[in-house]
C-alpha positions in Angstrom: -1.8 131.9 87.4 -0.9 135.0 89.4 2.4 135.1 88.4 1.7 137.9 85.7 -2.1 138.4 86.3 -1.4 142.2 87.1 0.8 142.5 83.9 -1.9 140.7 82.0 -4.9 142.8 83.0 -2.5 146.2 82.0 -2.4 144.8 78.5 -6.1 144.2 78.3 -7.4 147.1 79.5 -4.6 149.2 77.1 -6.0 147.1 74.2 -10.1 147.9 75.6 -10.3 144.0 76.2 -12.2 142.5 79.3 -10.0 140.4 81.5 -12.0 137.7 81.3 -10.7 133.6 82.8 -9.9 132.5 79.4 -8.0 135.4 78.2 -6.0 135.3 81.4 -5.2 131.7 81.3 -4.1 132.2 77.7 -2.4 134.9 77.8 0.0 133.5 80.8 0.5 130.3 78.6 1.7 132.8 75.7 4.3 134.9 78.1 5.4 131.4 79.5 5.8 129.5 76.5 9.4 129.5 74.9 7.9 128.4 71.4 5.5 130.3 69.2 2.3 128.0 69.4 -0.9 127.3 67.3 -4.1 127.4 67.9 -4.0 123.4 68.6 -0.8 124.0 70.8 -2.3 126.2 72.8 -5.9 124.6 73.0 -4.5 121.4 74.2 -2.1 123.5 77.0 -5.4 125.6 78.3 -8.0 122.7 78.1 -6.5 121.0 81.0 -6.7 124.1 82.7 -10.5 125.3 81.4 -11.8 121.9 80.8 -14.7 123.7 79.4 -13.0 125.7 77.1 -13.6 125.8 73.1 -11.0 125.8 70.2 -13.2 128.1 68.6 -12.8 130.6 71.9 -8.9 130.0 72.2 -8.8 130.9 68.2 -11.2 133.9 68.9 -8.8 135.5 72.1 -6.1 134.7 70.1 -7.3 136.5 67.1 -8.7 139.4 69.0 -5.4 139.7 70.9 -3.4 139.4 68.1 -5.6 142.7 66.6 -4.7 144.4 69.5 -1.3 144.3 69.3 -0.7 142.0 72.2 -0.1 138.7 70.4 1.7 138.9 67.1 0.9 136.3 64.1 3.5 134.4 62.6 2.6 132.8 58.8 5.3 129.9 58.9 6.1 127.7 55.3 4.0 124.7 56.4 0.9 126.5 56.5 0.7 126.7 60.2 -0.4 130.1 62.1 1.4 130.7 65.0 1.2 132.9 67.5 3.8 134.8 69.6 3.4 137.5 72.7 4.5 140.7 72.6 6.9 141.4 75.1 9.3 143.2 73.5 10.8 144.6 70.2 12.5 141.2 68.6 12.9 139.5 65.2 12.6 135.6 64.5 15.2 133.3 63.9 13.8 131.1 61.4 15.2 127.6 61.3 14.2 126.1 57.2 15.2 122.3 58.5 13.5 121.9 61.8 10.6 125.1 61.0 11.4 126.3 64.8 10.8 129.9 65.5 13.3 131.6 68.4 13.0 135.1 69.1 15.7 137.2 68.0 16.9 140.6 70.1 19.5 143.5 68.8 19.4 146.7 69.8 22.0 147.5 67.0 20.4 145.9 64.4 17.0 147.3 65.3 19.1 150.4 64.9 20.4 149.9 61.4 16.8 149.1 60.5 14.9 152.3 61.8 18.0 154.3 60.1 17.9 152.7 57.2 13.7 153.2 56.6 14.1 156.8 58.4 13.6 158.7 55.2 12.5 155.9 52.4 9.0 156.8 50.7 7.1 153.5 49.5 4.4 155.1 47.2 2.4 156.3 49.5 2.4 154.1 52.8 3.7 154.9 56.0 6.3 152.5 57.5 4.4 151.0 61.4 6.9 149.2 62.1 9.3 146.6 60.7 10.2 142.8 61.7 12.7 140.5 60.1 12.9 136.8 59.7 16.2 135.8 59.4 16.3 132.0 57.7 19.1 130.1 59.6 19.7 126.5 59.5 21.7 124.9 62.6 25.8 124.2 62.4 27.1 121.1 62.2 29.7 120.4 64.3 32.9 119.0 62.2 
């Protein structure tokens, strides 16, 4: 658990969050996973870490993280909230036959993107930030 604790604690004190066991042990389960996990997912993971541990606290850290800005939430077609950490600027790759979620990083395209919204006006809101989901399905090899 001390592989990222330092890193960990620098994102919970930026966000005014305590550092408390469960957030720590979740949190490290989010920057180790490769997959963007629910609530179950990572309940199951961190129970046999915290045996103690709720699904009712994992949803609340997620939730409060993902408020913070540390933990982005992803609304996929089957209904499913998933949850994905924050480690740097990245779209999703969005595969409509399996539903699997890989992160997805271009400089150049994030380029295009922040050009492209530079100077649009959208009736009075104010553009944060902007993340694509790019809908792929896998090739078949011939």
């Amino acid at each position: 658990m001390n592989k990222n604790s330092k890193h960990i604690k620098e994102h919970l004190a930026t966000a005014g969050l305590k550092s408390t066991p469960q957030r720590m042990f979740i949190l490290q389960y989010m920057i180790d996973t490769q997959s963007h996990p629910t609530v179950d997912e990572v309940y199951q993971h961190v129970s046999n870490i915290l045996p103690g541990i709720s699904k009712a606290t994992v949803y609340s850290v997620l939730e409060s993280c993902a408020e913070k800005g540390i933990l982005q939430k992803i609304s996929c077609k089957d209904g499913k909230l998933r949850y994905d950490f924050e480690h740097d600027k990245h779209h999703h790759l969005y595969d409509v036959d399996s539903g699997e979620i890989v992160d997805y990083s271009d400089k150049e395209l994030d380029s295009v993107v922040a050009s492209y919204f530079n100077n649009r006006l959208l009736d009075g809101y104010q553009i944060v930030d902007v993340k694509l989901e790019i809908k792929v399905k896998k090739e078949t090899k011939q």
